[in-house]
N, C-alpha and C positions, 0 to 999 in steps of 0.2 A: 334536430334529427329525432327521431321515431324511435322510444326506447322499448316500446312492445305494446301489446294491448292486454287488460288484466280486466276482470271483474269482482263486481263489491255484490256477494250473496247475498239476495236476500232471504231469509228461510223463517218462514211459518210465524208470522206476524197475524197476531188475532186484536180484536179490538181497535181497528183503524179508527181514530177520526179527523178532520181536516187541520192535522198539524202535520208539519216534517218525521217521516216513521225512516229515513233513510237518509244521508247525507257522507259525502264526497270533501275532502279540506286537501287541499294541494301544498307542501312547504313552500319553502321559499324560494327555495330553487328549481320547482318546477311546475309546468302547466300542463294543463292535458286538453284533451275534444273528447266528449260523449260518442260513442260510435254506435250504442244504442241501449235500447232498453226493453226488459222484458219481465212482466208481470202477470199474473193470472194468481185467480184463486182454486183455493184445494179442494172446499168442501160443500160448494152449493150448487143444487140445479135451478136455483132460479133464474130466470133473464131480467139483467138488470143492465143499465148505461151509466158509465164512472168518466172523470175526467179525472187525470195526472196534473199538475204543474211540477214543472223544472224551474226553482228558483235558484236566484245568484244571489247571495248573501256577502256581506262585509264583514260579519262577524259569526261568531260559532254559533250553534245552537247546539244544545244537550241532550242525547240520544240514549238509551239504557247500555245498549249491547256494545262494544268494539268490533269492529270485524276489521279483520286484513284481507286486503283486495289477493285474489288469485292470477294465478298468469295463464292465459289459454293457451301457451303455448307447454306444452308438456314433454317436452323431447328432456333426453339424458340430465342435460345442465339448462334448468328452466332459470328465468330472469325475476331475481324478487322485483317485488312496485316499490317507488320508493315513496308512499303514501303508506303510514302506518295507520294502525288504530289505536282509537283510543276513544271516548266518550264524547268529546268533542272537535275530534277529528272524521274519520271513518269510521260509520257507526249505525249503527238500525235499531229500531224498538220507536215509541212516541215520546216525541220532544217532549220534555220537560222545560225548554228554555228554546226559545224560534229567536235565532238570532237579524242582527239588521238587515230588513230589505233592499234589495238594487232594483233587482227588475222579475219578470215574471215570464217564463214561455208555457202556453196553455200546450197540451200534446192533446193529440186526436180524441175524440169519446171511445172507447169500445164498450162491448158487451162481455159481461164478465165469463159467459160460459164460453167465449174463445180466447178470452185474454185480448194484453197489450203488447206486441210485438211490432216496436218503433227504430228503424232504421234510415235517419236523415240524409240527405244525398251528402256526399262528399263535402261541397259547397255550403252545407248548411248544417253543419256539422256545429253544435254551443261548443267555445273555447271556454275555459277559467285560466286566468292569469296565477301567478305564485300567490301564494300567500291569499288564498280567496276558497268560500265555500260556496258551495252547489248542496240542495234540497231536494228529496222528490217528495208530497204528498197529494193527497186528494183533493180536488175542489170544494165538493164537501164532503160531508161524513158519509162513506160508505157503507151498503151492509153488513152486518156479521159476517167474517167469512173469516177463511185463513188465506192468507198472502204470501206470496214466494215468488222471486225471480231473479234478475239479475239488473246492475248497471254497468254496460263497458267502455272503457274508455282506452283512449291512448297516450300516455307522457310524452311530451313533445319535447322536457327537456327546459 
């Protein structure tokens, strides 16, 4: 069952290059679905074309910042995640450590001055089992910029 949906901030990441700048670590007692993803940059008019990959990882990789996922749901008595942070858990900044690859999903190219706003249909939705990490970075090294946006998912418990 469907314990909410929360997102993993991501805020103002400079200096991208094609390692994991964002990563998702699920406990053990729970999985989640990507329900989507949103990036764009802060500070450039140039037009450029980026590709994402969504990697599934078996092992941690090392990230600078912790971040704790938020709940989009905001009414009176909002629902913590129960995905904590921590450097090797949920976590942004660039890896220092890319942990073991599974598999790889390439996400749409966009152009930076409208951003990446990826919303998979229901059906196709990436699942992580317990105990498993999830990566977002570039395919390759991006321009200069500053980076911001979100990853949201749902606990499925």
């Amino acid at each position: 069952m469907a314990k909410g949906v929360f997102g993993l901030p991501i805020a103002a990441l400079t200096a991208l290059t094609a390692v994991p700048f964002a990563q998702l670590a699920t406990p053990a007692t729970v999985s989640i679905e990507i329900v989507a993803i949103e990036l764009g940059q802060e500070t450039s008019e140039t037009s450029q074309q980026e590709i994402l990959t969504l990697t599934h990882r078996s092992s941690a990789s090392t990230l600078p910042t912790s971040t704790t996922p938020v709940p989009t749901d905001w009414r009176a008595v909002a629902i913590a995640s129960l995905l904590t942070g921590s450097t090797t858990t949920n976590a942004i900044g660039i890896a220092t450590v890319t942990g073991t690859l599974v598999d790889t999903l390439q996400l749409p190219p966009f152009n930076v001055l409208n951003g990446l706003l990826w919303y998979p249909p229901s059906d196709m939705r990436p699942q992580l089992a317990p105990s498993r990490f999830l990566t977002l970075q570039f395919k390759t090294a991006p321009a200069a910029n500053t980076w911001s946006g979100m990853i949201y998912f749902r606990e499925l418990g």
